[in-house]
N, C-alpha and C positions, 0 to 999 in steps of 0.2 A: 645429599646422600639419598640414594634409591631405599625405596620401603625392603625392599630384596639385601640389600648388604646390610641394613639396620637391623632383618632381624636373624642375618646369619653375625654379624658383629654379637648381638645379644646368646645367641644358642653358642656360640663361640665362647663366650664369656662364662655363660652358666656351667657348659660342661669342664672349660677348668677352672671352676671354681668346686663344683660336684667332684674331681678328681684331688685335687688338695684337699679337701676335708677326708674326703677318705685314707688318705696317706696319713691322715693324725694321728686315728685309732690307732698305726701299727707300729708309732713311735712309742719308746721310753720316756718317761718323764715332761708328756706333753700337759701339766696340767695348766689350770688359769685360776688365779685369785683374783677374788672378788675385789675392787677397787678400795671398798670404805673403810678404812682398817679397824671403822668400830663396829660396824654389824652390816654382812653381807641382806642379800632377801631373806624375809621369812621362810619357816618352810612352810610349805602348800599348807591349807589347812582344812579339813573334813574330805582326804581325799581318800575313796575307796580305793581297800585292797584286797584283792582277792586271794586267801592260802589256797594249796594245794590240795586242800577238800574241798573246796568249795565257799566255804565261811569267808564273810565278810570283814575286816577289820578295818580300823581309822587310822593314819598315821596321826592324829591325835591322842590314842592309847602310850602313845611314846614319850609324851612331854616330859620335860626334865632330865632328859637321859641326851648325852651324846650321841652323833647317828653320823653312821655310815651308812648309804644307800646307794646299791652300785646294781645298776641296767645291763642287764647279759639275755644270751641265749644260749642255747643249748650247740647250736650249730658254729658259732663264734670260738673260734682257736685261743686267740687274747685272752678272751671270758674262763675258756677250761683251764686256761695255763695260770691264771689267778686268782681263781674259788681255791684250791685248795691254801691259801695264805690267809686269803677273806676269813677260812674255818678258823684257824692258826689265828689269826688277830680277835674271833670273836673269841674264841676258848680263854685266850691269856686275860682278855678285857670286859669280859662281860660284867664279870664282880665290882669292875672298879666304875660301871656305869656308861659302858659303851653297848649300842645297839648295832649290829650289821643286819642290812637289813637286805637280802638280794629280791631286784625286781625283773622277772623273766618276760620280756618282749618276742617269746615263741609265739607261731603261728597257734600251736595247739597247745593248750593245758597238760594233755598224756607227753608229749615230750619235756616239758619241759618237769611232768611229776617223772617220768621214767629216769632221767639225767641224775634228776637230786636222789634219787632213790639208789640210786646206782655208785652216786657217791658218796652216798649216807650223810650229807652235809645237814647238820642241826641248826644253824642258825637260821633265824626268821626270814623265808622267800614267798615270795607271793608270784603270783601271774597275771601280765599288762594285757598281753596280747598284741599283735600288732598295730602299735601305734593308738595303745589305750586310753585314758582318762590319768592315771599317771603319769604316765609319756607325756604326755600335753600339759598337767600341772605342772610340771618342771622344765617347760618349754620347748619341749622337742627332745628327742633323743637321735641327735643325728649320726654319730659313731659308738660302736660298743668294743670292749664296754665305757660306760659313761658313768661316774663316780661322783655324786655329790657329800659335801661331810658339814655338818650342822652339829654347831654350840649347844650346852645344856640350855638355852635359853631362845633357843628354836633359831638362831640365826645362821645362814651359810658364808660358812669360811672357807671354801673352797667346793670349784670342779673339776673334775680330774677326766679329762678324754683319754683313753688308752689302758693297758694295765701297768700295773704297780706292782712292787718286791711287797714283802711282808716289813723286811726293813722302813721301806719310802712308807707304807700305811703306818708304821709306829712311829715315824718322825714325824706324819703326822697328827695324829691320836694323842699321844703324848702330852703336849698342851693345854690338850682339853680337855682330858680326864684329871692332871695334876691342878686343874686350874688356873693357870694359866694360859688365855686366848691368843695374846697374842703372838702369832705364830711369823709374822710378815718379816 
């Protein structure tokens, strides 16, 4: 085989494989669980986050709380059509030891404070940036939005590519707040 069809075989291959991953985000109910049914990865640990002042935070401040952590933009349809459920799950859940924590992957800080301001959303969002030190602790953020959900005991129990109902987040939530993990 010619060096010329080898590396259109490969460009061939990359771009649908790059077009499948993009048709994931814009499904329902694409998530994936983590294989181990006793404790998925850790979560990242000492990874800077940046709020929407500017202030620094640890997603180490969070330990011992269950966590929702869900990768959006401001420009992403999926993303807006599932923040306002995201609020909705933190409101009902916060008391009982659930964190939502939203991480914006805008190009800019002002859009992504203009959006939240605009939706007056209170639960905890920080700004990645494009393809930030967050984004990379959690391995890539290849579709949005991208949803990870972590055990009071810092482990991941699921990743969720795509958006979710408020229902699908309490089915999964649920679990982990009453204490019971295992969800599989």
């Amino acid at each position: 085989m010619g060096k010329k069809t080898w590396t259109l075989g490969i460009l061939t291959m990359a771009i649908a494989l790059a077009t499948g991953l993009g048709g994931i985000a814009c499904k329902r109910n694409s998530s994936s669980r983590d294989s181990n049914a006793q404790s998925g990865p850790p979560l990242p640990q000492s990874v800077p986050l940046k709020d929407l002042n500017g202030q620094t935070v640890s997603l180490d401040s969070f330990a011992g709380k269950a966590l929702l952590i869900n990768f959006w933009a401001s420009w992403c349809g999926p993303c807006k059509e599932e923040m306002p459920d995201l609020q909705r799950l933190y409101d009902r859940w916060k008391d009982q030891g659930l964190v939502v924590i939203g991480i914006s992957v805008d190009a800019s800080l002002e859009d992504a404070k203009k959006f939240v301001e605009e939706h007056k959303f209170s639960y905890p969002i920080f700004w990645d940036g494009d393809d930030g030190p967050a984004a990379k602790a959690f391995g890539g953020i290849v579709a949005l939005p991208t949803t990870f959900l972590y055990d009071r005991q810092g482990f991941r129990v699921r990743r969720i590519i795509g958006p979710q109902s408020l229902k699908e987040f309490e089915a999964m939530v649920r679990p982990l707040i009453e204490g019971n993990r295992a969800m599989r």
